[in-house]
C-alpha positions in Angstrom: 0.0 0.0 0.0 1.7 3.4 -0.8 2.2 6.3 1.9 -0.7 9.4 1.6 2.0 11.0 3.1 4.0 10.8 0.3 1.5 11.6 -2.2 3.1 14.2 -4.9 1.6 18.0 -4.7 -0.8 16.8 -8.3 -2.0 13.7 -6.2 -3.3 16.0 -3.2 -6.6 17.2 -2.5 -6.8 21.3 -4.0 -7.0 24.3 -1.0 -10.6 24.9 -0.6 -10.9 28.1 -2.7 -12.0 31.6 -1.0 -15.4 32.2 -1.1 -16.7 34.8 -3.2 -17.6 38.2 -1.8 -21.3 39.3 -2.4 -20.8 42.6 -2.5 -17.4 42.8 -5.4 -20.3 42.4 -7.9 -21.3 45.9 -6.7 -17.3 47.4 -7.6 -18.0 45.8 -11.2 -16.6 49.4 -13.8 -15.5 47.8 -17.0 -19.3 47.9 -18.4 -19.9 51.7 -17.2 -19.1 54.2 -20.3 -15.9 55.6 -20.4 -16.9 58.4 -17.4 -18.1 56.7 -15.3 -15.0 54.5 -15.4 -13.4 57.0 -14.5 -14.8 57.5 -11.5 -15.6 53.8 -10.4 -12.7 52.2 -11.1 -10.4 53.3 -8.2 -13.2 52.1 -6.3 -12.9 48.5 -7.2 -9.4 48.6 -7.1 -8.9 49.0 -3.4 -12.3 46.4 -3.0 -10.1 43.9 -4.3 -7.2 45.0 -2.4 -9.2 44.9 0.9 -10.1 41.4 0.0 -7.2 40.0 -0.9 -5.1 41.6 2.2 -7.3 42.0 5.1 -8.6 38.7 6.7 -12.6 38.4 6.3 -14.3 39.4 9.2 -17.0 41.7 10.6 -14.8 44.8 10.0 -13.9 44.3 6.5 -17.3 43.9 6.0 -18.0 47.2 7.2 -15.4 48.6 5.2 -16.7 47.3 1.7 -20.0 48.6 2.3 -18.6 51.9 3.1 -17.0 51.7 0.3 -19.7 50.5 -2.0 -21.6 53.7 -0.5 -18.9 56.5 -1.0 -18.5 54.6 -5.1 -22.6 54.9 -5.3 -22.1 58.6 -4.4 -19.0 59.4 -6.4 -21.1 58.3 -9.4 -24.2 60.1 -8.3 -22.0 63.0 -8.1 -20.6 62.6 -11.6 -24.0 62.2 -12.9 -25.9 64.6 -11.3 -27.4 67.6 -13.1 -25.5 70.5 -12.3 -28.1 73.0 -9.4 -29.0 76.3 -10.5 -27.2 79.3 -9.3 -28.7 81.0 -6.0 -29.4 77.5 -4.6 
């Protein structure tokens, strides 16, 4: 009978792979026109790098959704119609 100790790295059982945040889907950009981009994309780039360097747990949580609000209102702001003088 052979060793499972001594199983080579292709014979072992896979690392379970991290689960998938919820929320990224939220830091999507690359299907907003070109302005939006602009303004999303930074964004999702520190979504992912919260995810990848923090470990997952109630405050990184907190910190995405914060996130995901300040992006929702950074592209409100871009698209918002400009208020009238006097205002």
């Amino acid at each position: 009978m052979s060793d499972p100790s001594k199983t080579s790295p292709a014979e072992q059982p896979a690392a379970p792979a991290q689960p998938i945040e919820h929320i990224m889907q939220f830091f999507a950009w690359q299907h907003l026109p070109a302005d939006l981009q602009i303004v999303s994309q930074p964004f999702g780039d520190l979504a992912e790098i919260i995810v990848n360097d923090l470990p997952r747990n109630p405050e990184r949580t907190v910190a995405l959704r914060k996130l995901l609000e300040a992006k929702d209102a950074a592209v409100r702001a871009k698209l918002a119609k400009p208020v009238p003088e006097g205002r």
